[in-house]
N, C-alpha and C positions, 0 to 999 in steps of 0.2 A: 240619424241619417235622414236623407230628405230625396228616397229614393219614388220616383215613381207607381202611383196603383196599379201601371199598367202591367209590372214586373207580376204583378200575382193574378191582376182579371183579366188580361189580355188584350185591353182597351182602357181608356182614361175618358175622364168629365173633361167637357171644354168650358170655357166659360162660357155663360148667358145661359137659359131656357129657351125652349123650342116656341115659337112664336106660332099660336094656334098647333093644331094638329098636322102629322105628315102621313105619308103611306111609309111601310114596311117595304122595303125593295129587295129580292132574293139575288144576290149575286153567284152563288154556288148550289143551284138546283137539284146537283147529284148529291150534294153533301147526306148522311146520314141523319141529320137534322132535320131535313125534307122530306125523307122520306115517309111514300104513304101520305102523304097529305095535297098530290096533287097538284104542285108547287113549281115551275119550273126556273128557272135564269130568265130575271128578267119583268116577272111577274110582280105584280103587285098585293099587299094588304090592304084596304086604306084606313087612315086615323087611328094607326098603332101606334106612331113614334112620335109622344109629346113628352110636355118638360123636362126634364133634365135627363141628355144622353150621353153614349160616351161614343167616340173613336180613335181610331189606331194611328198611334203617333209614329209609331216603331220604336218604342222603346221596350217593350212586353217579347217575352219568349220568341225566338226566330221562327216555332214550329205554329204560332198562332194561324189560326184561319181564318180570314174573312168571310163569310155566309151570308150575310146582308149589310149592302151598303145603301143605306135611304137618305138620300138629299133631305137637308132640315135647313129653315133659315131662326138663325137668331132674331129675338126680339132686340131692337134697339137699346131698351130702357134695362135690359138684363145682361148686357156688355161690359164687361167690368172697367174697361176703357174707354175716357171721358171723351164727349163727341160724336161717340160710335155712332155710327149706323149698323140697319142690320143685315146681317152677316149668314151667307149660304155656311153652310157647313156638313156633315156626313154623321149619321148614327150606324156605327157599327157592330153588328151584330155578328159575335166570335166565339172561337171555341179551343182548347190547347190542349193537350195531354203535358203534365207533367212527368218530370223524371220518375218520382213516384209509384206513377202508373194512373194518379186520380187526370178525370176528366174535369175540366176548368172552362163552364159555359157563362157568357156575357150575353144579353140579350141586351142591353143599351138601350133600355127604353124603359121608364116605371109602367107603360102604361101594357105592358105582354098582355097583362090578366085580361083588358077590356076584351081580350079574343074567346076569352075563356066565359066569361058571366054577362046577359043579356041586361041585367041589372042596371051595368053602369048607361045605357044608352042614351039617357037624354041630358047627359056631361054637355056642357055647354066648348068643348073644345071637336065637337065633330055629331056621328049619329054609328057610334063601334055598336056591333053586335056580335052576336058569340060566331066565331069561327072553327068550323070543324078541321081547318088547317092549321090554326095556333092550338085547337085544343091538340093535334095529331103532333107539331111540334114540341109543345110541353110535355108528352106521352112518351115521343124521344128521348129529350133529354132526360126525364125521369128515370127510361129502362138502360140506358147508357152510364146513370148514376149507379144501376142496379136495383136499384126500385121494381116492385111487381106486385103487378094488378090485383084487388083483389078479387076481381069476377073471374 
């Protein structure tokens, strides 16, 4: 079968790669995901959302959540469509509960971690430093996993 990824993450790749870096954009400030970190609707990350992301096509779970929608433009040359220019597009950042009961979180962005480790800073696609709002977001979704601290 040739069913969609978004059936099970709750979000899909689009095509191309994110052309430089973007900001992280919180659309749903109250979400649980937010929480504690300061965060409201509307707010910005900046240079969390690079190369390859994913958003909501609406084919994924009816009960999916959007949480962050951050405008991304594609690079031309990573278009899979000849001719292309480049191309605004959305990296969405989502969350679902399944039937199950397990919690199904997409962050659509490889680069989350740059919020987390001061390390990667001088990445030639922006100047990320560690965030005590993505470290307080991954904190979330970890204790939502069921995950617990060891301090």
């Amino acid at each position: 079968m040739n069913w969609p990824e978004e059936l099970v993450t709750g979000s899909s790749y689009d095509e191309g790669l994110v052309s430089g870096a973007a900001d992280l954009v919180v659309a749903d400030g109250a979400s649980w995901v937010f929480a504690g970190t300061g965060l409201s609707t509307g707010d910005h990350v900046s240079n969390l959302v690079a190369q390859e992301t994913n958003m909501v096509h609406g084919w994924g779970p009816p009960n999916t959540v959007i949480v962050a929608h951050s405008p991304v433009t594609l690079g031309a040359g990573d278009i899979a469509s000849p001719g292309a220019t480049d191309t605004a597009q959305f990296s969405d950042m989502t969350w679902y509960q399944a039937d199950s009961g397990a919690i199904v979180f997409e962050a659509s962005t490889l680069h989350l971690g740059w919020g987390l480790e001061p390390y990667l800073k001088k990445h030639s696609l922006g100047d990320p430093k560690a965030s005590v709002a993505v470290q307080q977001i991954v904190s979330n979704v970890l204790a939502r996993f069921g995950a617990q601290s060891a301090n």
